[in-house]
N, C-alpha and C positions, 0 to 999 in steps of 0.2 A: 504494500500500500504506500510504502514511502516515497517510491518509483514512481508513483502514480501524481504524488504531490509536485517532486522533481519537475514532472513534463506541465504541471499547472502550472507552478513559479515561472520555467521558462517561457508559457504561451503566454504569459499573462501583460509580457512587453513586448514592443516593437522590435525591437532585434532578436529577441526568442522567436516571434511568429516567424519572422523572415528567414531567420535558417532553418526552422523546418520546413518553409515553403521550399524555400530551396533543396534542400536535402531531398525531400519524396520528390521534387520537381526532376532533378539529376539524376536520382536514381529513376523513376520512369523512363526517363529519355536512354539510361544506357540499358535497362532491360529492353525497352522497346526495339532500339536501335537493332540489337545483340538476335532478337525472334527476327525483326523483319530480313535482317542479312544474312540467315542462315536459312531463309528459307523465299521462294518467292513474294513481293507484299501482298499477291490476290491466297494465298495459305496462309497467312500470320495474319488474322484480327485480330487476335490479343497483341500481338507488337504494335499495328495500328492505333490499337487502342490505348493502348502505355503513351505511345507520340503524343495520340491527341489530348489525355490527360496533362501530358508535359507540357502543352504551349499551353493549355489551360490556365494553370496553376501561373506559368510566365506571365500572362496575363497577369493575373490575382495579383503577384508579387508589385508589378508597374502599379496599378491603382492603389496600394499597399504606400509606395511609395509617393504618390501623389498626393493622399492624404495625409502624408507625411509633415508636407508643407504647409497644410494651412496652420498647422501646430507651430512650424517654426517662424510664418509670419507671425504670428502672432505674441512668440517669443522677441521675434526682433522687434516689435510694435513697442513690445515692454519695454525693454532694454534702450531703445532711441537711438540716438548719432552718437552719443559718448557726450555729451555734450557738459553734463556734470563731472563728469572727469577734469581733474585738478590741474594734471601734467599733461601741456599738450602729444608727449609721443605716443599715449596708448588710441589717441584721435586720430595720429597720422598726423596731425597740423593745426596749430592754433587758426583759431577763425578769424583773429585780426591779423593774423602774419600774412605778409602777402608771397609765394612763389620766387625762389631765383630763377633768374633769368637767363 
């Protein structure tokens, strides 16, 4: 049962989901891959079928990803330009300094 906990903890974040999409993602695709090339693809459904689960999931992973984003606009939303930052080098440049030329 603690195995069981383990695989919760891991899903339960962003980078847990992802390597497991990934994981069963890659192995689908080198099972699939492995049927359909030992055998012609119109005999190999289940390799067919491992393929199309794999772009699947690729799928899954990209929009996984997308919504990745609004998360971190919205971190950078909080966060601002640095602009309370004391020392301008963590800014990159104080705002009244102007550029060398």
């Amino acid at each position: 049962m603690a195995a069981a906990g383990g695989l919760v903890a891991v899903l339960e974040t962003h980078r847990g989901r992802d390597r497991a999409v990934r994981t069963i993602c890659y192995g689908c695709q080198l099972a699939g891959g492995s049927l359909v090339a030992r055998r012609w693809p119109e005999e190999s459904p289940l390799g067919r079928s491992l393929l199309a689960v794999s772009a699947q999931l690729s799928h899954c992973r990209t929009v996984l990803r997308l919504f990745d984003d609004l998360s971190m606009l919205a971190y950078s939303r909080q966060y601002g330009l640095g602009l309370k930052v004391s020392s301008s080098y963590p800014r990159g440049q104080d705002q009244n300094s102007k550029r060398p030329e």
